[in-house]
N, C-alpha and C positions, 0 to 999 in steps of 0.2 A: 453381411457383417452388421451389428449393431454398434450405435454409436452410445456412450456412457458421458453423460456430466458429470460431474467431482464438484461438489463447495465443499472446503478444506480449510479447516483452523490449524495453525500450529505458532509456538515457541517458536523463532526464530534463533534464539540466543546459541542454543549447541549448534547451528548447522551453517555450513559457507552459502548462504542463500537460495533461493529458488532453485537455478538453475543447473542442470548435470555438469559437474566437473571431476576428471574420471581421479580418482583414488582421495576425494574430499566426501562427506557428508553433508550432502544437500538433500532439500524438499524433494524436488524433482527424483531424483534419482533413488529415494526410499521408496515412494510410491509405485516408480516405474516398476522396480525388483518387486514387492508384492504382486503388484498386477501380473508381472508374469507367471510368478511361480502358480496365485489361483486358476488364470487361463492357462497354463502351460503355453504361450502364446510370444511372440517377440514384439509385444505392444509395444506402444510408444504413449506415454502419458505429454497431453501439449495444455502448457499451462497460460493463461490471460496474461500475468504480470511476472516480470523479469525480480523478483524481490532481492534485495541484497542482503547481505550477512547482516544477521543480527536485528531484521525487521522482520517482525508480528503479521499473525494475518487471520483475519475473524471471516471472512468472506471469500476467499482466494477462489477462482474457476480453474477447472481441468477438464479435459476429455480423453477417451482413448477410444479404438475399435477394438473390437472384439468379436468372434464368432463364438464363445461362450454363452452357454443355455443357461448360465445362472440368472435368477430375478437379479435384479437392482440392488432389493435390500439385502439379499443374500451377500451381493458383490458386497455390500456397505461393512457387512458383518467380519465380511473372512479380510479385509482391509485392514479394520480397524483391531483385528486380531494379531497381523503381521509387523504391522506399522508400529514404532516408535510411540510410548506415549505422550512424546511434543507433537504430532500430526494425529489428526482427527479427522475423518471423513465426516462432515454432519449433514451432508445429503447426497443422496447417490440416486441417478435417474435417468431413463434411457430417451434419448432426444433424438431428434430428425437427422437424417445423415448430412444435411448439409453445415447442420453447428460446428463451429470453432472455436474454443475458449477467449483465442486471441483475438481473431481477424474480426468476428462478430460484436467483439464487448465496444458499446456507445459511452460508456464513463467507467469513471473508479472513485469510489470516495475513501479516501486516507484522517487518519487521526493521528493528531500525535502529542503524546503525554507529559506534562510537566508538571512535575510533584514543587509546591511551593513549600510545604511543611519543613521544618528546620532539622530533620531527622527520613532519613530515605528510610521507609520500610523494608527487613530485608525482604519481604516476603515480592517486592516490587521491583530489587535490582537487580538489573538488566530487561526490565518490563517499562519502564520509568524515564526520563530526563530530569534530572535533579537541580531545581535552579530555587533555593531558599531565600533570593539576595531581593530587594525589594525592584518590585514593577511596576509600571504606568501601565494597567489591563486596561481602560478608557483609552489611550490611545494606542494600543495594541490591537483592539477591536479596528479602533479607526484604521489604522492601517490595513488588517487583513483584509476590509472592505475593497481597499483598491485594487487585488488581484483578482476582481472578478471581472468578465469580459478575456478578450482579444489579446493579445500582446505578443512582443518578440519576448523570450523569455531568456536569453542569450547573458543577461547576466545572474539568470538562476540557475544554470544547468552545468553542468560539470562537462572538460573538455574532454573530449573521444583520446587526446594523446597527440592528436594529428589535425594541423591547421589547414590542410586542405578537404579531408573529412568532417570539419569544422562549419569551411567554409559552405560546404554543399548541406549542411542539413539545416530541413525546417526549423525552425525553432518557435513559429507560431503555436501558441497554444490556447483553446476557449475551457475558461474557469468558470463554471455555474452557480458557485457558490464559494466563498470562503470568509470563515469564521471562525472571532475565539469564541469556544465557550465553557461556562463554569459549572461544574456540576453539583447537583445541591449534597451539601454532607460529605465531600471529600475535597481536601485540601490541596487540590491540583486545579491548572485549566488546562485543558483540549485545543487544539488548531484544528481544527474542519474545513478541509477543502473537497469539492467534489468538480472534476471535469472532464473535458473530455478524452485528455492523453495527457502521461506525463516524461517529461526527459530527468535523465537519471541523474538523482540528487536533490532535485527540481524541491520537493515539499521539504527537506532538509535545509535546504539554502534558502527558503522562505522563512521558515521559522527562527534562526538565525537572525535572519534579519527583522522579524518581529520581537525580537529579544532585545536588537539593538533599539530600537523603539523602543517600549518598556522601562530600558536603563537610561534611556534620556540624548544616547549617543545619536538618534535619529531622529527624524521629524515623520508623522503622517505624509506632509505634504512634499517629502522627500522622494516618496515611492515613484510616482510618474519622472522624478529624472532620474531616477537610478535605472528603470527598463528604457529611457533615450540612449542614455551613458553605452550600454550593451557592451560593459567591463566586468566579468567575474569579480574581478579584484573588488569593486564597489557595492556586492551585495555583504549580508552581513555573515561572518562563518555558517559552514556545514556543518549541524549538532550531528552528535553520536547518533545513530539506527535506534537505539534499545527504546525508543520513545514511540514510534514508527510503526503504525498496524493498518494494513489493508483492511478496509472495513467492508466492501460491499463492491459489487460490478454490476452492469448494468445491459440486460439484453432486449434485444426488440420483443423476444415473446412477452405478453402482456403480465403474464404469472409472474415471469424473473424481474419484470421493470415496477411491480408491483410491493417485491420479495427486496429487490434493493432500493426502496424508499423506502420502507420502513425497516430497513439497517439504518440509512442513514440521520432517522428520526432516533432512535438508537443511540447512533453517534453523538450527538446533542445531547441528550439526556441522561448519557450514563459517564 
């Protein structure tokens, strides 16, 4: 059996997120159906990042097996002929049987889009987070600066539904980096976070609350007691997905850890 890597851009916007949900339109489950019909095969496509409805993804990891004689590029071709043209395969590559899309990935860096211009482009909605109203970007920066390092993240992450599933999960997380930044000649900024795992919600519920920042409603020097607090309720709202794009994964082989630093350089300056 050969093993297949996927890096996968798509729209989020039409599809119920990532993951297979049986009689919805998801990522997962478009790719999977291609993949079989090319192999004639009952593959299973396993994807890195769980994405939710309505979030982007420029870098997205998959794998499947396969005992299919087709090259790579071939797979790449008949893929992108099957598939939706919101999903794009833009690299197809046969890896070592022990890779895992998921279990393997050492980071993720996320972006997420905030049009300041007084006029959303339509060519951008539901690409976009639309906030025209005026911002403290200087302490917006300041702030993003403190989610870097260590933390219980317990008032950034959304509840499972169940306070004893609650209480059992990790909620440590290490942030390698986070940053606003501007990009030159378009009238939006960026939130650039890269780390090592995220819980779900987690870079929404950040941004949110660097927004409260921005409008004056928060202080810089508020973030360190807001992650003591470890109150959902005291971070700042969960923005909309449509702003929200997986930018980049990060694996131990030297080529991919190579290939997602400069996504991430990427991310900064575009």
């Amino acid at each position: 059996m050969r093993n297949i890597k996927l890096t996968i851009a798509y729209d989020g916007a039409a599809f119920h997120g990532w993951q297979f949900q049986p009689g919805l339109a998801t990522i997962q489950g478009a790719i999977n159906d291609a993949a079989r019909k090319i192999t004639e095969e009952n593959v299973v496509v396993h994807g890195a990042s769980r994405t939710d409805a309505g979030v982007h993804a420029l870098g997205q990891a998959a794998h499947f097996k396969t005992a299919s004689n087709l090259a790579a590029p071939e797979l790449q071709r008949a893929l992108n002929a099957l598939l939706p043209p919101a999903i794009r395969i833009v690299e197809c590559q046969e890896v070592g049987h022990d890779f895992h899309a998921r279990w393997l990935a050492q980071g993720k860096t996320y972006r997420f889009r905030i049009y300041r211009g007084r006029v959303l482009p339509p060519f951008d909605f539901g690409r976009a987070y639309h906030y025209p109203g005026p911002l403290d970007e200087a302490a917006m920066s300041a702030a993003a600066r403190l989610f870097e390092g260590e933390h219980d993240f317990t008032t950034f992450a959304a509840s499972s539904g169940s306070d004893d599933v609650d209480g059992e999960r990790d909620m440590l997380r290490l942030i390698y980096s986070s940053e606003i930044a501007r990009p030159p000649e378009a009238d939006e900024i960026h939130y650039v976070v890269h780390g090592r795992s995220f819980l779900r919600y987690m870079v929404r519920k950040i941004v949110g609350t660097l927004l409260e920042v921005g409008r004056g409603r928060l202080a810089p020097e508020d973030i360190p007691q807001i992650f003591e607090l470890r109150d959902r309720s005291r971070s700042g709202p969960t923005v909309p997905p449509e702003g929200l794009y997986l930018v980049a994964l990060d694996y131990p082989d030297p080529t991919d850890s190579l290939a997602s630093s400069a996504a991430r350089r990427r991310a900064l300056q575009t």
